[in-house]
OpenMM code with the backbone's topology and positions (N, CA, C; nanometers):
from openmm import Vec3, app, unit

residues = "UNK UNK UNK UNK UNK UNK UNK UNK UNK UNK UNK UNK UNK UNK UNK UNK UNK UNK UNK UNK UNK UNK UNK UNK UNK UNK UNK UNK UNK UNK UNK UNK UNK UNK UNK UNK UNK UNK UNK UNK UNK UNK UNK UNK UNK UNK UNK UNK UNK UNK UNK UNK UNK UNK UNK UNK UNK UNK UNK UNK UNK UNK UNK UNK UNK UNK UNK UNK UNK UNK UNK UNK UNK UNK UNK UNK UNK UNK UNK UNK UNK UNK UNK UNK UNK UNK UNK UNK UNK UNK UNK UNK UNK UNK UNK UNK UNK UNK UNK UNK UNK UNK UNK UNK UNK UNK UNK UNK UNK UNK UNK UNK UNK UNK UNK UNK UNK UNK UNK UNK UNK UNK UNK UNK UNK UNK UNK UNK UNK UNK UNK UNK UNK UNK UNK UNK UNK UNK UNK UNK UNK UNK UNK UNK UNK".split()
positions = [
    Vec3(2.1364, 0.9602, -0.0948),
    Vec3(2.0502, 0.9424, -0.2103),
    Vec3(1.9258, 1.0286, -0.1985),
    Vec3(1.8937, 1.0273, -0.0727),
    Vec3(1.7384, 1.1087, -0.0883),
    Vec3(1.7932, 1.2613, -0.0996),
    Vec3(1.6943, 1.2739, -0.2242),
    Vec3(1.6900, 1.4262, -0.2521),
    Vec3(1.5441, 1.4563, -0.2340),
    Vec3(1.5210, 1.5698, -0.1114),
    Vec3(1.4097, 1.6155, -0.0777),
    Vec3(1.3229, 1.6989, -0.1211),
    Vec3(1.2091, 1.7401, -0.2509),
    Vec3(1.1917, 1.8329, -0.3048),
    Vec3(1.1318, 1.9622, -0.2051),
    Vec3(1.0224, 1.8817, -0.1267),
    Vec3(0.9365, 1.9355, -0.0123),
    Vec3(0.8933, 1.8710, 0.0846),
    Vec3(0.8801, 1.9282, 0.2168),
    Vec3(0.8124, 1.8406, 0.2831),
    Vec3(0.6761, 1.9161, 0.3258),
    Vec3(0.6169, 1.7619, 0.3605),
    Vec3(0.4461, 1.8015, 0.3707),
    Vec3(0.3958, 1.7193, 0.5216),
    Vec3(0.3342, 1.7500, 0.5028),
    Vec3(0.2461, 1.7362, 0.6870),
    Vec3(0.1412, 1.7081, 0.6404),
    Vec3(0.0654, 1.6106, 0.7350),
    Vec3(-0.0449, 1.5738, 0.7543),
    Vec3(-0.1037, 1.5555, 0.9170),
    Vec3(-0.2516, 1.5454, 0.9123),
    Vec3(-0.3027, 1.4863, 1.0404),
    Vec3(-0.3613, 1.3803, 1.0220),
    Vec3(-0.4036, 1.3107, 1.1480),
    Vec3(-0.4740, 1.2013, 1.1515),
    Vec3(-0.5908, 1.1834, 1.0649),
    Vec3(-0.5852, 1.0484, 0.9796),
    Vec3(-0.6970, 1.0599, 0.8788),
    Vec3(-0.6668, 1.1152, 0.7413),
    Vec3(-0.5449, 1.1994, 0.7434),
    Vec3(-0.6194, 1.2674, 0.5753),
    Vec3(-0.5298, 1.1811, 0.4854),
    Vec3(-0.5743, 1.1621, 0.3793),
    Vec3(-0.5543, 1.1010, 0.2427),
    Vec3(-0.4315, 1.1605, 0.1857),
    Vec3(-0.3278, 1.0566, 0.1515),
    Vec3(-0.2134, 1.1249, 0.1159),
    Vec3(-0.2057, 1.1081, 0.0049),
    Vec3(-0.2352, 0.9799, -0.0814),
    Vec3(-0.2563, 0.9465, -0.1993),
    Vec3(-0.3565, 0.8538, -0.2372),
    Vec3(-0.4502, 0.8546, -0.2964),
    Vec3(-0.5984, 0.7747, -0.3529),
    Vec3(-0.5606, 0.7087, -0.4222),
    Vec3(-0.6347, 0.5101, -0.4237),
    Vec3(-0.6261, 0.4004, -0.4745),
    Vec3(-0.6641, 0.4607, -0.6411),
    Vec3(-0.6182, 0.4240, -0.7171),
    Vec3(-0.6408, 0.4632, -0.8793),
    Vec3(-0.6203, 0.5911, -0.9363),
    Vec3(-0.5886, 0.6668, -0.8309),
    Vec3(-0.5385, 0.7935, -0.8915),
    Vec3(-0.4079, 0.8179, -0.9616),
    Vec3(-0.3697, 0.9118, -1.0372),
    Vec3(-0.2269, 0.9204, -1.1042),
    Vec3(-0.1637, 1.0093, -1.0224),
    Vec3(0.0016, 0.9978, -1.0286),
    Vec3(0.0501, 1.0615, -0.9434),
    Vec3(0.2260, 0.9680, -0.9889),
    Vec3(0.3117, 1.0833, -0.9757),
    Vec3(0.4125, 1.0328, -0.9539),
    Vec3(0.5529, 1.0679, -0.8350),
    Vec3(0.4812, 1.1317, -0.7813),
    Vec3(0.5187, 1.1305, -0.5929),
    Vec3(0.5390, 1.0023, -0.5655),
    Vec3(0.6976, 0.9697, -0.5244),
    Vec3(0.7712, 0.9312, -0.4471),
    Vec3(0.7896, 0.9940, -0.2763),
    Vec3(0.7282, 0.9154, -0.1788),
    Vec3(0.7367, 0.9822, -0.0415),
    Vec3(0.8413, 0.8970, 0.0610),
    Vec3(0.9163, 0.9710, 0.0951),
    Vec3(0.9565, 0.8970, 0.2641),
    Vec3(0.9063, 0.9584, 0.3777),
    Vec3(0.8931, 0.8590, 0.4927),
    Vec3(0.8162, 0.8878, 0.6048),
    Vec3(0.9237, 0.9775, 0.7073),
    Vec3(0.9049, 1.1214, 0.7344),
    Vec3(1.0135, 1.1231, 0.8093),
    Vec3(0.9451, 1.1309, 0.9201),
    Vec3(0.8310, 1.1511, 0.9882),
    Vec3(0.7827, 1.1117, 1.1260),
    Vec3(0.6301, 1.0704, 1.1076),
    Vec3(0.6027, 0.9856, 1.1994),
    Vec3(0.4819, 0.9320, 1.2450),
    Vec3(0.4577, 0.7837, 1.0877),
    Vec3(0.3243, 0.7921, 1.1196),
    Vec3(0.3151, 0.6409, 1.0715),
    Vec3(0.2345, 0.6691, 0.9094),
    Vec3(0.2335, 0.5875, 0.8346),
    Vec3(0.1409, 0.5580, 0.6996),
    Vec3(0.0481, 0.4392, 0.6832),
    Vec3(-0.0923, 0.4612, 0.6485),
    Vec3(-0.1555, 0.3333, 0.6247),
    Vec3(-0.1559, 0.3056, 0.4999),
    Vec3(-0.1395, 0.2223, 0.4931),
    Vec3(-0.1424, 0.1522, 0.3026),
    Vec3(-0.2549, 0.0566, 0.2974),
    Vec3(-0.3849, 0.1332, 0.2261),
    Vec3(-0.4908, 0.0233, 0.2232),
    Vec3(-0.5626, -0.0135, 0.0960),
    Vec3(-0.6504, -0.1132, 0.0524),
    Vec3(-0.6902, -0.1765, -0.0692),
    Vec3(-0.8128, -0.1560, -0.0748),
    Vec3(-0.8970, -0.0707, -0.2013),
    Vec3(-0.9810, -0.1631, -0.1775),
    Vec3(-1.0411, -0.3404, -0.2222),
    Vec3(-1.1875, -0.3549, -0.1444),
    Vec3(-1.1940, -0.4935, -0.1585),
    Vec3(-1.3889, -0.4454, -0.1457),
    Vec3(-1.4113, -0.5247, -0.2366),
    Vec3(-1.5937, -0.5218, -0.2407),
    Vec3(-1.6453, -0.4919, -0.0984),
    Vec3(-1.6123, -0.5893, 0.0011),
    Vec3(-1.6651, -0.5386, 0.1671),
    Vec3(-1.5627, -0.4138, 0.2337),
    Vec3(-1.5186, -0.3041, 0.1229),
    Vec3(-1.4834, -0.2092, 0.2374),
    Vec3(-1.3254, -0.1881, 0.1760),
    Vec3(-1.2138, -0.2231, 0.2889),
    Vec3(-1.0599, -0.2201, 0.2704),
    Vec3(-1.0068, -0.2921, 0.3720),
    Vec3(-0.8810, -0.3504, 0.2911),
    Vec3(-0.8006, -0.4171, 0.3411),
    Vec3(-0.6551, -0.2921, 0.3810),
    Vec3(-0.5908, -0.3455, 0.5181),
    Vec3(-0.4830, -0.2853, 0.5314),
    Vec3(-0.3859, -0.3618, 0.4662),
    Vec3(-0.2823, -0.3231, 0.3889),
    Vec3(-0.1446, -0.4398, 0.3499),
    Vec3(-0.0354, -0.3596, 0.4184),
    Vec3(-0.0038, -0.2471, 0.4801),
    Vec3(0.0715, -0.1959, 0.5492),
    Vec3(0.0249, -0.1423, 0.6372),
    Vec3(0.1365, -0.1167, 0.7623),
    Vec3(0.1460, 0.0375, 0.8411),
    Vec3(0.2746, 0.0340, 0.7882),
    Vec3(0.3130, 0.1582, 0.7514),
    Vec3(0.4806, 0.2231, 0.7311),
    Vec3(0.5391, 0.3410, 0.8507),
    Vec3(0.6151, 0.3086, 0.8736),
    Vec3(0.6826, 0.4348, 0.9931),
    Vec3(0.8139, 0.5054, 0.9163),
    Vec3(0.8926, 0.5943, 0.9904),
    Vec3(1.0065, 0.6457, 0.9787),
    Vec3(1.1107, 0.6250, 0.8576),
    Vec3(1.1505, 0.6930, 0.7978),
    Vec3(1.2349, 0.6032, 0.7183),
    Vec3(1.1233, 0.5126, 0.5655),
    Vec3(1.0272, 0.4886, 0.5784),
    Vec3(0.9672, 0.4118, 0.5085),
    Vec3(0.9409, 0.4694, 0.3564),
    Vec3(0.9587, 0.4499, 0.2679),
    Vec3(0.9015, 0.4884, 0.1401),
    Vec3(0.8163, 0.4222, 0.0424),
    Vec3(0.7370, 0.5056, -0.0068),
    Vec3(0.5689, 0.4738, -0.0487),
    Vec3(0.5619, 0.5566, -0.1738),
    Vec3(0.4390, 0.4894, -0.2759),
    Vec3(0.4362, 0.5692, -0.4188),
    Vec3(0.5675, 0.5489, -0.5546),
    Vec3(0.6357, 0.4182, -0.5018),
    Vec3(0.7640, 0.4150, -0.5909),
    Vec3(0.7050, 0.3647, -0.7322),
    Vec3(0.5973, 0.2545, -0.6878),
    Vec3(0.5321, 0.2108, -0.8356),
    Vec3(0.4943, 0.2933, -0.9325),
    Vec3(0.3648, 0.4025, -0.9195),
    Vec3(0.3234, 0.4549, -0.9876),
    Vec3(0.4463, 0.5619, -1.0511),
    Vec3(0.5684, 0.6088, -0.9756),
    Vec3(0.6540, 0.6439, -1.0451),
    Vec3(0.7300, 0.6015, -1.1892),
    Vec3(0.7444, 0.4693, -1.1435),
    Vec3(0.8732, 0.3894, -1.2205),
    Vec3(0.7045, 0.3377, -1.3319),
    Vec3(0.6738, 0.3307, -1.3122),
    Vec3(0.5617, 0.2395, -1.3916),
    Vec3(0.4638, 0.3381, -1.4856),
    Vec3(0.4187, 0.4499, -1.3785),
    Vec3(0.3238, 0.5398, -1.4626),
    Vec3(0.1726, 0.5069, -1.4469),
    Vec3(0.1452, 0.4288, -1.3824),
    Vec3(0.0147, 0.3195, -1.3873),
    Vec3(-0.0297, 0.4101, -1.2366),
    Vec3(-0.1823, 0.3651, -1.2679),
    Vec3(-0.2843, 0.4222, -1.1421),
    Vec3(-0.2091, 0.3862, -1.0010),
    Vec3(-0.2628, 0.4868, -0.9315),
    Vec3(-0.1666, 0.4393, -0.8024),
    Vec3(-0.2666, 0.2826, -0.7157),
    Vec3(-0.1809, 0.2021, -0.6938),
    Vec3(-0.2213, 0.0694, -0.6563),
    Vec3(-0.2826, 0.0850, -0.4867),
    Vec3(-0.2584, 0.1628, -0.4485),
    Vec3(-0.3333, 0.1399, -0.3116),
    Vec3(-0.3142, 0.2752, -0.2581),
    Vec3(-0.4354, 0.3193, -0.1660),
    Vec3(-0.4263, 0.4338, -0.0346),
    Vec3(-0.3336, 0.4513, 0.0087),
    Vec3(-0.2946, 0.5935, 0.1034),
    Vec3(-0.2045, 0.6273, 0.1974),
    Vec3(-0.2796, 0.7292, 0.2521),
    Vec3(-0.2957, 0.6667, 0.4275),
    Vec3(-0.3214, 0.7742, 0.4852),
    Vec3(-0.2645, 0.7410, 0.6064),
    Vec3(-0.2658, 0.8999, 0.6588),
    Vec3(-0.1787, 0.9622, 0.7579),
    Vec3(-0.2174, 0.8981, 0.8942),
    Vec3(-0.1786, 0.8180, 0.9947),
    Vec3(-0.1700, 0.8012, 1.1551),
    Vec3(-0.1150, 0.8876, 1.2072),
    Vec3(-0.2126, 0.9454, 1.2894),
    Vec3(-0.1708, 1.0642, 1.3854),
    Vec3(-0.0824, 1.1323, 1.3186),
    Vec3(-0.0194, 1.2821, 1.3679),
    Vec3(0.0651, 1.3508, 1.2753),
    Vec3(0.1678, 1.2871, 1.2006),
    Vec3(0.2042, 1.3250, 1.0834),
    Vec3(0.2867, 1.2626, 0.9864),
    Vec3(0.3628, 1.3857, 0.8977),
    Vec3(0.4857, 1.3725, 0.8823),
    Vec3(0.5758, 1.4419, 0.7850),
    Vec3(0.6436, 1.3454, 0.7046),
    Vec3(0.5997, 1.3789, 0.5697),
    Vec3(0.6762, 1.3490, 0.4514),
    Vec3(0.7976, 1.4474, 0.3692),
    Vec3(0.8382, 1.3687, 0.3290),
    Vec3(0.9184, 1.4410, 0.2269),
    Vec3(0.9229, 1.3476, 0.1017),
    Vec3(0.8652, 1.4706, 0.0020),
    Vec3(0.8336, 1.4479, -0.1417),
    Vec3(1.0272, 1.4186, -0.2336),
    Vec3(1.0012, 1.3466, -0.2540),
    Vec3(1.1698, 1.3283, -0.3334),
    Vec3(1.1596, 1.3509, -0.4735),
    Vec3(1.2683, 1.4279, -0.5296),
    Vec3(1.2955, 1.5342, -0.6224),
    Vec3(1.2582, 1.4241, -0.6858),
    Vec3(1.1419, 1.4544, -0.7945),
    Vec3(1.0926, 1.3498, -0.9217),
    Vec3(1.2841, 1.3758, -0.9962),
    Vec3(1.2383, 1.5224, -1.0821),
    Vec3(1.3796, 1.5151, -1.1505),
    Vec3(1.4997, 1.4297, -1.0918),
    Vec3(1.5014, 1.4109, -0.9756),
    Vec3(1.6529, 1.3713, -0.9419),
    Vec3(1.6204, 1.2140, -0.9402),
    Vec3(1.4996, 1.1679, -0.9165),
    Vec3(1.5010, 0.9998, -0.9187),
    Vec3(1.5130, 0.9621, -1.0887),
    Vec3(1.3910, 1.0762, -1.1996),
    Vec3(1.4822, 1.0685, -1.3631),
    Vec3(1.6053, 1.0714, -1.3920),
    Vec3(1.6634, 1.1515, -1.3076),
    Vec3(1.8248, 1.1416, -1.3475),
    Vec3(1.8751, 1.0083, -1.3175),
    Vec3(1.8498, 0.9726, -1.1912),
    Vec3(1.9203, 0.8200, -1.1999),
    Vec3(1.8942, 0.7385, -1.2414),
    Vec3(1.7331, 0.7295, -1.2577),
    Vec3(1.7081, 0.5966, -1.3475),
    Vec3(1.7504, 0.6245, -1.4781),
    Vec3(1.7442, 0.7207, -1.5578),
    Vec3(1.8172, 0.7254, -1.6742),
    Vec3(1.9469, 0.7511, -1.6866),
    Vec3(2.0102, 0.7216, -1.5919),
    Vec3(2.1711, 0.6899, -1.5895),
    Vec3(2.2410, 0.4924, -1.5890),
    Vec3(2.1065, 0.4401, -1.5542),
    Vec3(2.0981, 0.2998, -1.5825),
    Vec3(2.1109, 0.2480, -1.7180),
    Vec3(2.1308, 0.1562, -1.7231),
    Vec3(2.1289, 0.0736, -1.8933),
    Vec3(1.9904, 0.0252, -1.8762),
    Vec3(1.9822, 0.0445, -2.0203),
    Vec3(1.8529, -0.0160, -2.0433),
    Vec3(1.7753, -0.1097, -2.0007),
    Vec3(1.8854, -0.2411, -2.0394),
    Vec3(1.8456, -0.3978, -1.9204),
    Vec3(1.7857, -0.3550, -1.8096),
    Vec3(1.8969, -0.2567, -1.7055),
    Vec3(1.8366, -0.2603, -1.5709),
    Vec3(1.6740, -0.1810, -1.5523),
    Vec3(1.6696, -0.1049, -1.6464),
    Vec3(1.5665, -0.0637, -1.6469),
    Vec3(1.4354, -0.1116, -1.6620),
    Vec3(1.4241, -0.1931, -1.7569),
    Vec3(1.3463, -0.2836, -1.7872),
    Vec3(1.3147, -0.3719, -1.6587),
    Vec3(1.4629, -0.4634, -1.5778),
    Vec3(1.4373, -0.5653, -1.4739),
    Vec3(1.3656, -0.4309, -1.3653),
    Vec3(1.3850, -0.3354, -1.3779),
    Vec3(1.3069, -0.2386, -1.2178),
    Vec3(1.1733, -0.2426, -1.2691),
    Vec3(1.1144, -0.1897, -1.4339),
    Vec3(0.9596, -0.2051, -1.4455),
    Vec3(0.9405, -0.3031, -1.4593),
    Vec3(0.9807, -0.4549, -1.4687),
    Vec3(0.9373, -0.5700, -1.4443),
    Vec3(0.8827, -0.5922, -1.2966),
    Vec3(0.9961, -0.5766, -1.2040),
    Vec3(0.9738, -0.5775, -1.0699),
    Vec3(0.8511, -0.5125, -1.0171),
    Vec3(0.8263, -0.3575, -1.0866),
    Vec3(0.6920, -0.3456, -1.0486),
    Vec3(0.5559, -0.3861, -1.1039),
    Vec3(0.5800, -0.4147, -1.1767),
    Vec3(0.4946, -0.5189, -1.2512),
    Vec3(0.4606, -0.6500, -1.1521),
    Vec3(0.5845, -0.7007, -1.1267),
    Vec3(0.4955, -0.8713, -1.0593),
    Vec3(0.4822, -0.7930, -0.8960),
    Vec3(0.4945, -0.6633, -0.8749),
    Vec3(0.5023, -0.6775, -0.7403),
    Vec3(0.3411, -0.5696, -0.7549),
    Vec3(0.2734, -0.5020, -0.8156),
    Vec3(0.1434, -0.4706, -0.8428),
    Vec3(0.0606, -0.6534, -0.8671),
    Vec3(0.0927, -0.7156, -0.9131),
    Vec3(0.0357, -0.8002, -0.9235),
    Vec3(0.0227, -0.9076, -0.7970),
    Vec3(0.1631, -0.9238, -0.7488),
    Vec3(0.1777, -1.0082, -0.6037),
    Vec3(0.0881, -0.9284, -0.5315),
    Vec3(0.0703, -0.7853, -0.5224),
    Vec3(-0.0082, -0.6786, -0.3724),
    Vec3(-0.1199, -0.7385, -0.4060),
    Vec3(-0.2234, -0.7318, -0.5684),
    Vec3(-0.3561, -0.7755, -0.5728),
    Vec3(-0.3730, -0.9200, -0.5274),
    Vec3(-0.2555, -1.0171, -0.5290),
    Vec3(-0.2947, -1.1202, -0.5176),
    Vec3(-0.2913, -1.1822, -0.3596),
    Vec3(-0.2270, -1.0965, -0.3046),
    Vec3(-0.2757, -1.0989, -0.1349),
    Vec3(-0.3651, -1.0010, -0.0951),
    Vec3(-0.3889, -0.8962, -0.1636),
    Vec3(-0.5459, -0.9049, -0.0955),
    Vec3(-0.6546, -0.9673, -0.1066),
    Vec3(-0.6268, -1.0041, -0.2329),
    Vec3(-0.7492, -1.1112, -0.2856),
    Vec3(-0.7425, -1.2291, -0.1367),
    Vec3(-0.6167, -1.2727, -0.1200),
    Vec3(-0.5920, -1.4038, -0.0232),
    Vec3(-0.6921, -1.3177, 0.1032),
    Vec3(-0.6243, -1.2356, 0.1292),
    Vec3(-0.6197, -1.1779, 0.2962),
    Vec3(-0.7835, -1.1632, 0.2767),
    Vec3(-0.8532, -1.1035, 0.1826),
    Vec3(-0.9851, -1.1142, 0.1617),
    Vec3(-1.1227, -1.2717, 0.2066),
    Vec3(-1.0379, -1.3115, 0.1108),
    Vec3(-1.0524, -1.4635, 0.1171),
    Vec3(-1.0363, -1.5378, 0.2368),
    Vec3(-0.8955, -1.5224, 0.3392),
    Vec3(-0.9214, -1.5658, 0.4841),
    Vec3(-0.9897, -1.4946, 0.5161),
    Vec3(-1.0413, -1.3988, 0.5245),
    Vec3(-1.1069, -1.2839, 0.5941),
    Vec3(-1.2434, -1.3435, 0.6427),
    Vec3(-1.2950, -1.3907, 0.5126),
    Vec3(-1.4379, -1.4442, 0.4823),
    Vec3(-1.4698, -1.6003, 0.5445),
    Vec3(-1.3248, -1.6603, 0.5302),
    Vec3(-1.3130, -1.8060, 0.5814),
    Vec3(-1.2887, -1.8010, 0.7340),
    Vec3(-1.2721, -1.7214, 0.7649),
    Vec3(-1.2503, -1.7229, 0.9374),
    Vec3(-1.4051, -1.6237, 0.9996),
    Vec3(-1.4765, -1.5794, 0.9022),
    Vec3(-1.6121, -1.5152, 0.9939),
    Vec3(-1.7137, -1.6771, 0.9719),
    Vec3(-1.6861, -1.7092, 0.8398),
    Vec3(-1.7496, -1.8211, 0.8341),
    Vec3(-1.7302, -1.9375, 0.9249),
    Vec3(-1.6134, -1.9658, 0.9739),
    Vec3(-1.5637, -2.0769, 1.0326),
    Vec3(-1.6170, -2.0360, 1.1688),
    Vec3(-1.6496, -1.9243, 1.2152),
    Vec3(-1.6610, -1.8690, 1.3129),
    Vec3(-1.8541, -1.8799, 1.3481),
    Vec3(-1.9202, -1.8927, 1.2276),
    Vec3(-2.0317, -1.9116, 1.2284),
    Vec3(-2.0787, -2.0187, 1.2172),
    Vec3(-2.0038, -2.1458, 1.1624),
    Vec3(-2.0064, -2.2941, 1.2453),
    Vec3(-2.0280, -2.3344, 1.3276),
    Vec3(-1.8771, -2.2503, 1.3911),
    Vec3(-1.8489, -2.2963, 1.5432),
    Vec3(-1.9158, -2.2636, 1.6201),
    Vec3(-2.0277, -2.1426, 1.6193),
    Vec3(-2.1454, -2.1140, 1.7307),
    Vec3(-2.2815, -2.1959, 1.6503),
    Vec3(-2.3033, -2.2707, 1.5012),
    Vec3(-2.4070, -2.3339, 1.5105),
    Vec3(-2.3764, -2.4751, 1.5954),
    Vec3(-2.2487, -2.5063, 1.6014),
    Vec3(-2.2011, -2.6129, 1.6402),
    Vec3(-2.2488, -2.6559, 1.8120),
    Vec3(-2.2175, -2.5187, 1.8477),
    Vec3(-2.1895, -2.5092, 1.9894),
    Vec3(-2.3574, -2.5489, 1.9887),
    Vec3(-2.4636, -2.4274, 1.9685),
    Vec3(-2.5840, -2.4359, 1.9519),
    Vec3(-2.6272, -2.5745, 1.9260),
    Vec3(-2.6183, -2.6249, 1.8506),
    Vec3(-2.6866, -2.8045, 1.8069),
    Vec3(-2.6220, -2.8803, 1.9481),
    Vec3(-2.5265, -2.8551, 1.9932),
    Vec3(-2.4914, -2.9645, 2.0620),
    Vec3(-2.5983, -2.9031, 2.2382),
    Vec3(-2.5797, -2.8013, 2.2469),
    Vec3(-2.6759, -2.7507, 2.3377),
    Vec3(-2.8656, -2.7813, 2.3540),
    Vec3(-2.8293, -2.7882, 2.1956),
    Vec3(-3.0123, -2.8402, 2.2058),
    Vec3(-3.0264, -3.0011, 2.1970),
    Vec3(-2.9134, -3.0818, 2.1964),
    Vec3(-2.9217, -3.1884, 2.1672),
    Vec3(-2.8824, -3.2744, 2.3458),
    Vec3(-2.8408, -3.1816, 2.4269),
    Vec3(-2.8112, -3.2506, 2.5461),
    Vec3(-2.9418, -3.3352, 2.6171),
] * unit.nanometer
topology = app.Topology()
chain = topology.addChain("A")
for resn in residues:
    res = topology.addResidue(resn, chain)
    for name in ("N", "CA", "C"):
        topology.addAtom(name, app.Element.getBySymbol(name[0]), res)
């Protein structure tokens, strides 16, 4: 199935694809690793590492919509860009129905990604907090001996 248009290289650090940008690059990982990150008001959340084999950027394809999260490169990385034309050919070799159930799918699954970072955010904040208890805790009971 994979049809390879190009492949591309990266190094450690560089930006393979930007949160809200347009783009309809489809990538597989053929060596080294991918970060997939969010942002979030304090900064970014990671929701992936991807390795070997892994493929990234399928949403903004099938969908057309801003790209939903970062990709950047861990230590050296080779991609290969997959033939846009050849992923049009197959999806428009589908029936309509199925077509529809694949942009549905990315639909609740852009929506499921925001709604765990929101979570992962949310523990994020509940475990520095819980964490700042537990040393007033420690503290009161120290001044109270």
């Amino acid at each position: 199935m994979r049809r390879i248009a190009i492949k591309e290289t990266y190094k450690d650090g560089q930006v393979i694809i930007k949160e809200g940008g347009y783009g309809e690059g489809t990538y597989v990982i053929l060596e080294g690793k991918v970060e997939i990150t969010r942002k979030v008001d304090s900064g970014k959340v990671r929701v992936a590492v991807l390795g070997k084999g892994d493929y990234f950027g399928e949403m903004s394809f099938l969908d057309r919509q801003p790209r939903s999260a970062s990709a950047v490169a861990i230590g050296d990385v080779q991609l290969g860009l997959i033939d846009k034309d050849f992923l049009e050919e197959e999806i428009n070799k589908t029936s309509e129905d199925f077509r529809i159930i694949l942009f549905t799918l990315a639909e609740r699954l852009r929506k499921t990604s925001s709604l765990m970072v929101h979570l992962m955010t949310e523990n994020y904040k509940l475990r520095l907090e819980n964490e700042k208890l537990k040393t007033e805790c420690k503290r009161f009971e120290l001044d109270n001996k």
